[in-house]
C-alpha positions in Angstrom: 30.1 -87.1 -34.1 26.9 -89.1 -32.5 25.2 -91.5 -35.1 21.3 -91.8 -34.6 19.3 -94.2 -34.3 17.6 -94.4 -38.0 14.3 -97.0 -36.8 13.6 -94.4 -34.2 14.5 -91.3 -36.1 11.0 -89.7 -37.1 12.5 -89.0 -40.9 13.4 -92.9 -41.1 10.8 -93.2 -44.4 11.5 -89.6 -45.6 15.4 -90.6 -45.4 14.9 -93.4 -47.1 13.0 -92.2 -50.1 15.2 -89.1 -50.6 18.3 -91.1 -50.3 17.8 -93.0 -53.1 17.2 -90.4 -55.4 20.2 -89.2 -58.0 20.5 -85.7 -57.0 19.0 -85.4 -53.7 19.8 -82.0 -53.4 17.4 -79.3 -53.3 18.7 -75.3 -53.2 16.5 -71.9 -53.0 18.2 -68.7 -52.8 17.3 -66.0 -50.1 18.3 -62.4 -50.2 19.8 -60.6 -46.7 20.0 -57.6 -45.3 23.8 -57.3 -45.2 23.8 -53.4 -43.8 25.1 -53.7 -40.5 27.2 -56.5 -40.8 28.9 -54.6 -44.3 29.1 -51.4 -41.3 30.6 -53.3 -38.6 33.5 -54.5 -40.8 34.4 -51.1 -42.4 34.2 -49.6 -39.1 36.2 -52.3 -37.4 38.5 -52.5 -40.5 37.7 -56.9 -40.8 36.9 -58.7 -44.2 33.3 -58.2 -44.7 33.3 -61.8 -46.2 34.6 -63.1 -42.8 32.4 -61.4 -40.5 29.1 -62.5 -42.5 30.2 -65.8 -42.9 31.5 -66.1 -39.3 26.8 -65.0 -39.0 26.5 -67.9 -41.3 28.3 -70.5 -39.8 26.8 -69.1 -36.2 23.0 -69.8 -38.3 24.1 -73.5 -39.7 25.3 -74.4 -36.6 22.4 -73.3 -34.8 20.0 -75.5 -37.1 20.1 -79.0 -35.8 19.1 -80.8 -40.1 21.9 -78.3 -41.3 24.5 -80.5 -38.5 23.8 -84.2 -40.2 25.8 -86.1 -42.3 24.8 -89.5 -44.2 28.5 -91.5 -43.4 28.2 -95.2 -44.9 24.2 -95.0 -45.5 23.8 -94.0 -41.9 23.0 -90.4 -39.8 25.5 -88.9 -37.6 25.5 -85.4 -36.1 28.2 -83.6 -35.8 29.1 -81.0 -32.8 30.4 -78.4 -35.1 30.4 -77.5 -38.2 33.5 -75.8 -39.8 33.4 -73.7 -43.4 35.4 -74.9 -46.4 35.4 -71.6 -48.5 37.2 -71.1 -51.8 39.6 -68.5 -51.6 40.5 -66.8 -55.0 44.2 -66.0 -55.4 46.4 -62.9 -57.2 46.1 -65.0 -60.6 42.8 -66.0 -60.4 42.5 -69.3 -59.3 41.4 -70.5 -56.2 41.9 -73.2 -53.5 39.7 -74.5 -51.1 39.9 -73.7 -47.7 38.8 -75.3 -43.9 38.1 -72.5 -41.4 37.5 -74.0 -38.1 34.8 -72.3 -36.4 34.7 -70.9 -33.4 31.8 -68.5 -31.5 34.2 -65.8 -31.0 34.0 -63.5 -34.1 37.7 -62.6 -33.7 39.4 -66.3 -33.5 37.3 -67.2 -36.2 38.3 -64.5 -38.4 41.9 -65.3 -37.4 41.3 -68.8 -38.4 40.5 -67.3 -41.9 43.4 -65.5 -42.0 45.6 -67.9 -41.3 43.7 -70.3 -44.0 43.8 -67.1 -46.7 47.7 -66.9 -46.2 48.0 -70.6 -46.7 46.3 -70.3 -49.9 47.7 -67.7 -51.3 51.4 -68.9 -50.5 50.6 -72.5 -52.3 48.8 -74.1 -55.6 47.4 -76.7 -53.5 43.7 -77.6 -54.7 42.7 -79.1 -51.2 43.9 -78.3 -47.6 45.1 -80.4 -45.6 42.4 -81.1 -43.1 39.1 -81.8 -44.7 35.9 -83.6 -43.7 31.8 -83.8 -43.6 31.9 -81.7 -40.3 32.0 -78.4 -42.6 29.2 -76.4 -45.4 31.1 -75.9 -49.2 30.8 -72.5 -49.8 31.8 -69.5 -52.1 31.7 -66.1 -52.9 30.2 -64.9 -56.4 31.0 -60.8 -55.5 30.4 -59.8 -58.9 26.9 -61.3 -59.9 23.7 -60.5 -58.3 22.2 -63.8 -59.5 18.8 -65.2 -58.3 19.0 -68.9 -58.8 22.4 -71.1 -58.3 23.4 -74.6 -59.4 26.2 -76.5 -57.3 28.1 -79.4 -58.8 27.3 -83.0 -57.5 30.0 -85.9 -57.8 26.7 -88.4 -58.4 27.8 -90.2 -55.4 26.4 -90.0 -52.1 26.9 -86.6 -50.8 25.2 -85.0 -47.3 27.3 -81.2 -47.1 25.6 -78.0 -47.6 26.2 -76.4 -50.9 26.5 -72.6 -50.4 27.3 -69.4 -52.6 27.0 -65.7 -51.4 26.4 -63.2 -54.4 26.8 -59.3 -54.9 25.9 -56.7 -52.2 23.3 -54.2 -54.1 21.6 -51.3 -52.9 17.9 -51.6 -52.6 16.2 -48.2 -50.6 19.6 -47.7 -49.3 19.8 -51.2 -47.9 22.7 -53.5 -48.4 20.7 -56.6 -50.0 23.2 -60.0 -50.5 21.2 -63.0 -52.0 22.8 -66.2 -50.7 22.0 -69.7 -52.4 21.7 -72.7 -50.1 21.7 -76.4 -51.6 20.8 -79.4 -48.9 20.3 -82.7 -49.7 16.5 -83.6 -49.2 16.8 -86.4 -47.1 18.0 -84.8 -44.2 17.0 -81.3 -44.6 13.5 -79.4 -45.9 12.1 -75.7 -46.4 11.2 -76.0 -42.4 14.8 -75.9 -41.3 15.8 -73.6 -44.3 13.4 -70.9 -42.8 15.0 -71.2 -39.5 18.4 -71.1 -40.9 17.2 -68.0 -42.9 15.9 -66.6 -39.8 18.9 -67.1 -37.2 21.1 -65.5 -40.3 19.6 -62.6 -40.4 19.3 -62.1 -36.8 22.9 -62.8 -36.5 23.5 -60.3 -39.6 21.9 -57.7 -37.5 24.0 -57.7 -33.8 
């Protein structure tokens, strides 16, 4: 974690404005072509919610904006950024998990195993190792919604809000749309579009 130098930051008067607001959050929701990536793990016999968000994390932590944090009214970058998924149980709850990330597709995914069984063997709410360095997301697999709200505590919060919804078929494509919420002091539509961008292409290997 590196904390910048705000008075020489070129966002110091657009962080400050945007910081001050409520609900600084701002979210769109993009659709993605999901086709290969839903190929690769049926072929390869992987969660298909792993390997796509393995892409995802590969495309936030490849977007400078999507790596800072606002710790005690003040900028830090982190050098990785790690996913805290909910993970629905058997009974239908769900507990949240940390998934370290890592570059390699197959340590991450076993990172999300390991997180899976720890959720599914407990009732624990929160894991045990939590932080900024990480994006909240979840899966919505049964709506194909258009528009997402996340919760805000109404304190001061800097983590990207995600949710990924239901894969439909669209000309015999595999189309996922995928809400993203950042808070508009440290993130706009510029580095959304690049995240968008590095998704897909990482959706497509």
């Amino acid at each position: 974690m590196k904390e910048l130098d705000i008075n020489t930051w070129n966002r110091k008067e657009h962080f400050e404005h945007f910081s001050k607001l409520k609900d600084p959050y701002f979210g769109i929701t993009i659709p993605f072509n999901v086709t290969k990536t839903y190929a690769f793990s049926k072929d390869n016999k992987v969660s298909f919610f792993g390997t796509y968000l393995h892409a995802c994390m590969q495309a936030i932590n490849g977007v400078e904006n999507l790596k800072y944090r606002i710790v005690d009214d003040k900028v830090v970058i982190f050098n990785s950024i790690n996913a805290s998924a909910t993970i629905m149980r058997e009974n239908k709850t769900f507990g949240f998990s940390y998934i370290d990330y890592n570059e390699n597709l197959d340590l991450f995914l076993s990172n999300f195993q390991d997180e899976k069984q720890r959720i599914n063997t407990s009732s624990n709410l929160f894991p045990p190792k939590n932080g900024l360095d990480c994006i909240h997301c979840s899966a919505l697999p049964w709506s194909d919604f258009s528009g997402h709200k996340e919760p805000v505590s109404g304190l001061q919060e800097s983590v990207p809000k995600l949710a990924f919804g239901k894969v439909k078929e669209v000309n015999n494509e595999k189309i996922m749309n995928v809400a993203i919420n950042v808070n508009h002091a440290l993130v706009d539509g510029y580095h959304l579009s690049l995240f968008s961008e590095l998704f897909q292409k990482k959706l497509n290997k």
